[in-house]
N, C-alpha and C positions, 0 to 999 in steps of 0.2 A: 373809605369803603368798608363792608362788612362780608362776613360770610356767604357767601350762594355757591350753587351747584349749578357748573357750565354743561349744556348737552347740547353736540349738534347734531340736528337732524337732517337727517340724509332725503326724507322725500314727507309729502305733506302728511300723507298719512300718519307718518311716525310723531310729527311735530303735533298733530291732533292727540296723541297720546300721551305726548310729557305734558302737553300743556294743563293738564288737568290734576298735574302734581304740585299739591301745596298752593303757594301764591306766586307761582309759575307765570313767565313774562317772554314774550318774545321779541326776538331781538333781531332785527333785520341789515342797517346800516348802522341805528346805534346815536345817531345825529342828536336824539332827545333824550333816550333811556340813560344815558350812561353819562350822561352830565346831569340826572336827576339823581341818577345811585351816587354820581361823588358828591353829591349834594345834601343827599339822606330825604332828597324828600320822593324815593322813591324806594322800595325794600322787599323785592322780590327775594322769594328762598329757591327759584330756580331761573337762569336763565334758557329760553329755547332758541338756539340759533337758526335761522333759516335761510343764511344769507348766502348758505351755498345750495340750496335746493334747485338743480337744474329745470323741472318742473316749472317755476314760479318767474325764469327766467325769458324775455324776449321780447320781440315786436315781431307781430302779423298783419299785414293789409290782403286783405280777400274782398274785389272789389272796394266796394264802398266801406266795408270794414274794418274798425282797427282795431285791434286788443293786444293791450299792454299787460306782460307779466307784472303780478304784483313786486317782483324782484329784481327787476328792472332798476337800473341805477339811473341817475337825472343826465349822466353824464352820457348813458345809453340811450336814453330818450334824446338824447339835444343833437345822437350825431347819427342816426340812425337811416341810414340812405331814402328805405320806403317809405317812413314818417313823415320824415322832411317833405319829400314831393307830395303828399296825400292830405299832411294836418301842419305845414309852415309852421303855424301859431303856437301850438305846445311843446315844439323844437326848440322857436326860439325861447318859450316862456323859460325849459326846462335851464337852457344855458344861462337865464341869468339868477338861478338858485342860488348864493352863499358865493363859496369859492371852490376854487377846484377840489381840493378836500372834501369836503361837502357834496359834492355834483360825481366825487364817484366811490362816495360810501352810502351816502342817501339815497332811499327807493321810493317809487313811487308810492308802494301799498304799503311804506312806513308814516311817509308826509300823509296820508291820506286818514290813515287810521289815528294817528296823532291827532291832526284836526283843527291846527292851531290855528286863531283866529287870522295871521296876518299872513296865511302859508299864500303861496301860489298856485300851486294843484288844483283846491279846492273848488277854486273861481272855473277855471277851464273844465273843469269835469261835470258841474252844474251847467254853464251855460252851453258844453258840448250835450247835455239831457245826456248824460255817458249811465253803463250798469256798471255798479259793481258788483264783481261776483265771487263769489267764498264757498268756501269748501260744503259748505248747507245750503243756499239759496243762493238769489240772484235782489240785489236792490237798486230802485232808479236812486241818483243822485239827489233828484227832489226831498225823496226820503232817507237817504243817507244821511245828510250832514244835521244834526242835530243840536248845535249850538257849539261855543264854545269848549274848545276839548271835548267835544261825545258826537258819538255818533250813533247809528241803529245798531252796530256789533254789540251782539251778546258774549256771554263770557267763553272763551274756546274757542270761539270762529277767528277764521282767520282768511283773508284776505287773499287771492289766490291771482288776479288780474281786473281790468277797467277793462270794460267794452263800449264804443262810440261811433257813429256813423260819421264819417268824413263831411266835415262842412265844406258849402260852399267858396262861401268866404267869411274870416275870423283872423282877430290878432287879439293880444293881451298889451296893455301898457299897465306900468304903474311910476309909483315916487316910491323910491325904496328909501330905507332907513340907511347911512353912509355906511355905518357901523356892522351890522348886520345882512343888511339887504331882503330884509324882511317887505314886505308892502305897507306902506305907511297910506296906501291906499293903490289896491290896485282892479283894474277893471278888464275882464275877460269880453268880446261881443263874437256870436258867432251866427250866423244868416245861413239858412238849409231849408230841407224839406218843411218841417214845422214851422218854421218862422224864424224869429231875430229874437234869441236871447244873451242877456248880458247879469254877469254873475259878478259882486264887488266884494273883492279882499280886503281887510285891512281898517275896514273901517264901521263895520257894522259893531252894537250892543253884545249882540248875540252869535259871532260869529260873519262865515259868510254868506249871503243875500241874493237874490235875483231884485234886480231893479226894475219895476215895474215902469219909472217913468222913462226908462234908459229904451226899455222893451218898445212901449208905447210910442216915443219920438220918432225911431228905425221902420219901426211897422211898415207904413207905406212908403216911406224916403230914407235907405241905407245909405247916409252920406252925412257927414261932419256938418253938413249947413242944418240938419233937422235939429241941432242943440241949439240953436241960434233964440236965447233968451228962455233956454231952460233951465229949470233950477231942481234940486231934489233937499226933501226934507232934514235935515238935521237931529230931529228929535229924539232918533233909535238910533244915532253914531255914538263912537266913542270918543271922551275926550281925555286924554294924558300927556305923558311931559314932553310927548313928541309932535303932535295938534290940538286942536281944539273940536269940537264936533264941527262947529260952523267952516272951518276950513277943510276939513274933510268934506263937505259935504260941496265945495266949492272944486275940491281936487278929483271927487266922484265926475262931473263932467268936463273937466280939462282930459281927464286922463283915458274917457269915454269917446273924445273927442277926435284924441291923438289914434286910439283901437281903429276907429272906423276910417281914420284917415291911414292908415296904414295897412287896414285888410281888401282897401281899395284900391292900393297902390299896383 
């Protein structure tokens, strides 16, 4: 580790003001930052803590609406009475984060803004078509996720809560990594007023993905039989020491398969 200057801030405002000191980093659970600082490959000269900002903290269902503090721990998300009954699918997504550790230092508008290709979040918040909304504006998820590590955040903004309309019916499956429990591919589908979208972790080039052929199959028949001799391309997956593209691309409809058969259930 190296020198930096620790500040916590007490409500967001104030956190919009240190952040703009030096090469200033906010630090919410910590899950990524602070294994990249003992790492060196990451070197802020300030950190901004926000992990106590009562503000950025909670869950709200108003009617059809859900919005999740950006401060919100995974662990708060998985056990949160009116989630559960309104959004099942990102309850249970939330519970199979990492390990307990993990599930209550980690926050949502940390995994989010992070953006890591094989997160969980990421997939559920595309295919719930969710806003995220920051201290400046409001961004659809379509245009949030921007590829690998990036997203549309500009420098200073800072991530304040998700907003989602309660679907129908949705669930998340994936194959996690044993080690990590990262998604070694995993697939969000969720059926509502717009339609049938389904969002894949884990296994895209570029991050996470809306599955077009995933979308197209569900369209008129939300049910595990409409994959029956479907395939999805290979060519924009990822391949490393842990799959191959081609087998991702074979686990993109097993694991699509298992979603729809379980938000049926």
């Amino acid at each position: 580790m190296y020198s930096t200057t620790y500040h916590r801030a007490a409500s967001i405002a104030e956190a919009a003001q240190l952040i703009k000191q030096g090469d200033a980093k906010l630090l919410a659970g910590g899950m990524t930052l602070i294994p990249a600082m003992k790492t060196r490959l990451a070197a802020p000269s300030d950190l901004v803590d926000i992990g106590r900002i009562a503000e950025l903290k909670g869950v709200t269902v108003s009617g059809s609406t859900i919005t999740i503090g950006a401060g919100t721990t995974h662990a708060e998300v998985a056990t949160d009475a009116a989630l559960k009954a309104a959004c099942p699918a990102l309850s249970r997504l939330a519970d199979r984060i990492g390990d307990p550790h993990v599930r209550h230092m980690g926050t949502i508008g940390g995994s989010i803004a992070n953006n890591d290709p094989a997160a969980d979040y990421p997939a559920a918040l595309l295919a719930l078509a969710a806003t995220i909304v920051t201290d400046q504006r409001e961004i659809p998820a379509d245009e949030f996720f921007a590829g690998q590590f990036e997203t549309a955040l500009e420098d200073g903004e800072i991530i304040t809560a998700v907003r989602f309309t309660a679907p129908d019916k949705a669930a998340y499956e994936k194959f996690p990594n044993p080690a990590s429990r990262y998604a070694i591919v995993g697939v969000f589908v969720a059926k509502g007023a717009g339609g049938v979208r389904a969002a894949v972790t884990g296994a895209g080039d570029d991050g996470v993905f809306r599955s077009s052929e995933i979308e197209s199959a569900l369209a008129s028949n939300f049910d595990a039989s409409a994959f029956d001799g479907l395939t999805v391309p290979s060519d924009s997956l990822m391949t490393d020491i842990h799959a191959s593209a081609e087998y991702r691309a074979n686990l993109i409809v097993v694991m699509a398969n298992r979603a729809v058969a379980r938000a049926n259930a």
